[in-house]
C-alpha positions as CSV (number, residue, x, y, z in Angstrom):
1,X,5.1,-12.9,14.4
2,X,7.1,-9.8,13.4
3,X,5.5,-7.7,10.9
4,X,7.2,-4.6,9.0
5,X,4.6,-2.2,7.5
6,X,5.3,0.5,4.4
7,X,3.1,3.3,3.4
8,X,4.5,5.4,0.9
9,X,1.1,6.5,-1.1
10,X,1.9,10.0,0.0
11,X,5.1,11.8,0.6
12,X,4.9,11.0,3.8
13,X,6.7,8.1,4.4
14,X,5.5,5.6,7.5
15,X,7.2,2.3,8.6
16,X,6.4,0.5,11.4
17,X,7.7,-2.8,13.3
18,X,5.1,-4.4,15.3
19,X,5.8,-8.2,17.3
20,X,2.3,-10.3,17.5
21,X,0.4,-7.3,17.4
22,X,2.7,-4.9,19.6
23,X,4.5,-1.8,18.2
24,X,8.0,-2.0,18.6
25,X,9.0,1.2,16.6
26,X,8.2,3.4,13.9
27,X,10.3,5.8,11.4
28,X,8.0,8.7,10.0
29,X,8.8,11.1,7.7
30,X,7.7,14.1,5.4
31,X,10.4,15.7,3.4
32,X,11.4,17.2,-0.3
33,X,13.3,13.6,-0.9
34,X,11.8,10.6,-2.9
35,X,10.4,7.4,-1.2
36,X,13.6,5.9,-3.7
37,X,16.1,7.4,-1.8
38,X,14.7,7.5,1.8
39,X,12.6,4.2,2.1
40,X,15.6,1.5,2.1
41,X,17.5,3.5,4.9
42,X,14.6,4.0,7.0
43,X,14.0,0.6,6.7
44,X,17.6,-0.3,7.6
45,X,17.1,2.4,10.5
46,X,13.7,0.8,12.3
47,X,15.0,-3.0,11.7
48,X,18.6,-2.0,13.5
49,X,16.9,0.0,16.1
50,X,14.7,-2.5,17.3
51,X,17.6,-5.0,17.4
52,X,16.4,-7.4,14.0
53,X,17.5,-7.5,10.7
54,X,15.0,-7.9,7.5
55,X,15.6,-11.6,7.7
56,X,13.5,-11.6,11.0
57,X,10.6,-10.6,9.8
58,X,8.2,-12.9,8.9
59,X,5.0,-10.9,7.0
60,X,5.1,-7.5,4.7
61,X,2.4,-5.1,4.9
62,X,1.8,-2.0,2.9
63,X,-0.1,0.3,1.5
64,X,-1.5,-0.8,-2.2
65,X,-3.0,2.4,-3.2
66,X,-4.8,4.5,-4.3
67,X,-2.6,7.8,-3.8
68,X,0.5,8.8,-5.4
69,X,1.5,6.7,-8.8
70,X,4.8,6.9,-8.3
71,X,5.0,6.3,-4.2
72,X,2.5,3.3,-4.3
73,X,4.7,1.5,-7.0
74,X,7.8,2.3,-5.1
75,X,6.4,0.9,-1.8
76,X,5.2,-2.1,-4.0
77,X,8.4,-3.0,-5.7
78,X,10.4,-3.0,-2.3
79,X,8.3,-4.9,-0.3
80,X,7.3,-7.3,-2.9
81,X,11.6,-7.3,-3.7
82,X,12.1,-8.0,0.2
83,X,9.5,-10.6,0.5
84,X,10.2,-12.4,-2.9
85,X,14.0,-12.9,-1.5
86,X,13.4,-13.9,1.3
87,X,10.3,-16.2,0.6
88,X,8.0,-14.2,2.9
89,X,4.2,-13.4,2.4
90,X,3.0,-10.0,1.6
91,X,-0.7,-8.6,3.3
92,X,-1.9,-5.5,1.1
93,X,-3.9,-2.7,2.3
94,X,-5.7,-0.1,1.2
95,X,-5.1,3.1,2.1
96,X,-8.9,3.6,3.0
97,X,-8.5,0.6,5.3
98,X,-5.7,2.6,7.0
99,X,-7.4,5.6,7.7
100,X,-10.2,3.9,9.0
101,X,-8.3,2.1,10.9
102,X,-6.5,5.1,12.2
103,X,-9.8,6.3,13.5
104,X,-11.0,3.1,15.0
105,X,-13.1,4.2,17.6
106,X,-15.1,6.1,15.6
107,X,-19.0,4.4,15.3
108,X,-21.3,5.5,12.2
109,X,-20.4,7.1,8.9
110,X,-16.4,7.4,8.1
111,X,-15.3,8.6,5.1
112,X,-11.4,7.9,3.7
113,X,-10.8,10.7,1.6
114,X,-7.4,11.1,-0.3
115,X,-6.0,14.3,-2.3
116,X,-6.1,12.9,-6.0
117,X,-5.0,16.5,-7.5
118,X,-6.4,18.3,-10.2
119,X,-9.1,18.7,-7.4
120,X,-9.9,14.7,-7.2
121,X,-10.3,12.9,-4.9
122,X,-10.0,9.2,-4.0
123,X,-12.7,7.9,-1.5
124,X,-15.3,5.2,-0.3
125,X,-17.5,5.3,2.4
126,X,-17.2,2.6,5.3
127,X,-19.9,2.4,8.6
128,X,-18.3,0.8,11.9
129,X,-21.1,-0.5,14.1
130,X,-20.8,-2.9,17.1
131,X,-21.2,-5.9,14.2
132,X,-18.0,-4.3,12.6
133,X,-16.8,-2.8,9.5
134,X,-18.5,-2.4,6.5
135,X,-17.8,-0.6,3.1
136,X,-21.2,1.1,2.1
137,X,-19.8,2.6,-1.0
138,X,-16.3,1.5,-3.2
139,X,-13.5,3.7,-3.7
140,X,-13.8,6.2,-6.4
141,X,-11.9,9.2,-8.1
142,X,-14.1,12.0,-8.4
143,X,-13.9,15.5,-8.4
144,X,-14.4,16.7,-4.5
145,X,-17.8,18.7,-5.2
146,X,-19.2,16.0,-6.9
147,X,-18.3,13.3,-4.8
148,X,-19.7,15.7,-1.8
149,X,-22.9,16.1,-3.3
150,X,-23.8,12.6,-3.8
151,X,-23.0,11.8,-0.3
152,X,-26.7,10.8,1.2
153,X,-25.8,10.1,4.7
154,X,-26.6,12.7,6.9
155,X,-24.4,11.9,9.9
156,X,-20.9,11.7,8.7
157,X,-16.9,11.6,9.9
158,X,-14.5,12.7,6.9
159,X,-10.9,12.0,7.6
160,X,-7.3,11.8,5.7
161,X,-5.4,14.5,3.8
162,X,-8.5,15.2,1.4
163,X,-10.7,15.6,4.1
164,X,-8.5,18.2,5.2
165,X,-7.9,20.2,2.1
166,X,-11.5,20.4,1.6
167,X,-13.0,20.8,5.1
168,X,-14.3,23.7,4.2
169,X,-16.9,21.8,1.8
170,X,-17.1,19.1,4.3
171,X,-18.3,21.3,7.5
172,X,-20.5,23.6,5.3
173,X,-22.6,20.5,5.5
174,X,-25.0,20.0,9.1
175,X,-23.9,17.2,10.8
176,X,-20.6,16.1,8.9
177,X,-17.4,16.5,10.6
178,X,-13.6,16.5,9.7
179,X,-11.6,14.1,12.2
180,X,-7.2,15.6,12.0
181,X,-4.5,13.5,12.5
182,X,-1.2,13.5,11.4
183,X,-0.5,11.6,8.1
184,X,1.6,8.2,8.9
185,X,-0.2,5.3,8.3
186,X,2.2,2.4,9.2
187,X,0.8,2.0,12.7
188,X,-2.8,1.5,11.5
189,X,-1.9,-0.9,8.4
190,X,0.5,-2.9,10.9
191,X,-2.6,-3.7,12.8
192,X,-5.3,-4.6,9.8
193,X,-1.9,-6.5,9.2
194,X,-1.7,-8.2,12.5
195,X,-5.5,-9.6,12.7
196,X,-5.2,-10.7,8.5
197,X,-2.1,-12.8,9.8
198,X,-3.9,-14.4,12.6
199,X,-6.3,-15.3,9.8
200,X,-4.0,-16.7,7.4
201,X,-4.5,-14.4,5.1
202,X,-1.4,-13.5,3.1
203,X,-0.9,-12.8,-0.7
204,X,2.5,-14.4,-2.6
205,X,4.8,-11.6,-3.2
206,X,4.2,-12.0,-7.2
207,X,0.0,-11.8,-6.9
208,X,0.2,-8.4,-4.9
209,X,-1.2,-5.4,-7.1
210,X,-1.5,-1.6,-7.3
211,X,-5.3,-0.5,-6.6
212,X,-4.8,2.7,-8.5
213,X,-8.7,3.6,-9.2
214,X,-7.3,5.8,-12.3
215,X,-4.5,5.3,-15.0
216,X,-1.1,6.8,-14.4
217,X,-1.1,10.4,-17.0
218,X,1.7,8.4,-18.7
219,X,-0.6,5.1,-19.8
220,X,-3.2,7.8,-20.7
221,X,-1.3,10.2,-22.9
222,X,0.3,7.1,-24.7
223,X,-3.5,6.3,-25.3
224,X,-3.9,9.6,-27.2
């Protein structure tokens, strides 16, 4: 089952072709372009690299949010616009599913946390045990101090591009610690992706949605 996986939540795009549950290739990048202009091509550029075209593949992942307004809907419309032609199913995932993910041998406390500007954040709070995952708390969008102090767990592992900006919140706190990494994404949601296939579990192209958390500043100075 070949699977082609799209995060574009952040400007940093991530792609990612994986074959029952094997990576075959990947096309990362961070630049001043838009996800419009570069997404297609770097598409085009994985699928011809690893010797298939977009008619091969048989399940779309990618990221559904929260993050950027205008990189989640772009991500969105292509993939749904691929999969829609070509009759294929789509498997959403968050992007606090990714990061965990991207971290997952990491037991206890992990904390997604996503740069929301205006110093926001987007996050939820997950604990992986030997039983598996579970999501203690649902995403929010919070300002990072806030969010920070009504954290209750003493023993915690912050990671993604908010964790990073405000690390030096995060480590002021005994026992919580910021985990780096780089910020592509594709890998992790091509696996969630993988085992939700196995399962069946696939979304028609047309019932896919944004998971936003809060309204674009468009829809909310229309409002006013």
């Amino acid at each position: 089952m070949r699977i082609l996986s799209v995060d574009t939540s952040t400007p940093a795009s991530s792609i990612a072709l994986s074959d029952d549950g094997t990576l075959k290739g990947e096309f990362n990048a961070e630049s001043e372009e838009t996800h419009s202009v570069r997404l297609l091509p770097g598409i085009d550029t994985l699928l011809r690299s690893c010797g298939c075209a977009v008619k091969d593949v048989d399940v779309f992942a990618v990221v559904c949010g929260p993050g950027s307004f205008t990189g989640v809907r772009i991500g969105l419309t292509t993939i749904k616009g691929l999969a829609e032609s070509l009759g294929k199913p789509v498997i959403p995932v968050t992007a606090f599913e990714a990061w965990v993910e991207a971290f997952s041998g990491q037991q206890g406390v992990v904390v997604p946390v996503i740069d929301a500007r205006r110093d926001e954040i987007y996050s939820a709070v997950y604990r992986r045990s030997s039983e598996g995952l579970t999501l203690l708390s649902a995403g929010v969008v919070e300002k990072a101090s806030v969010f920070l102090a009504s954290m209750t767990y003493p023993d915690a592992c912050f990671v993604g591009g908010g964790a990073s900006i405000y690390k030096h919140l995060i480590v002021a706190r005994p026992g919580w610690r910021v985990l780096d990494s780089d910020p592509f994404l594709a890998r992790s949601v091509s696996r969630i992706a993988h085992r939700q296939a196995k399962a069946r579990e696939f979304s028609p192209p047309a019932e896919v949605q944004a998971y936003y958390l809060r309204k674009p500043d468009a829809e909310l100075k229309w409002r006013q």
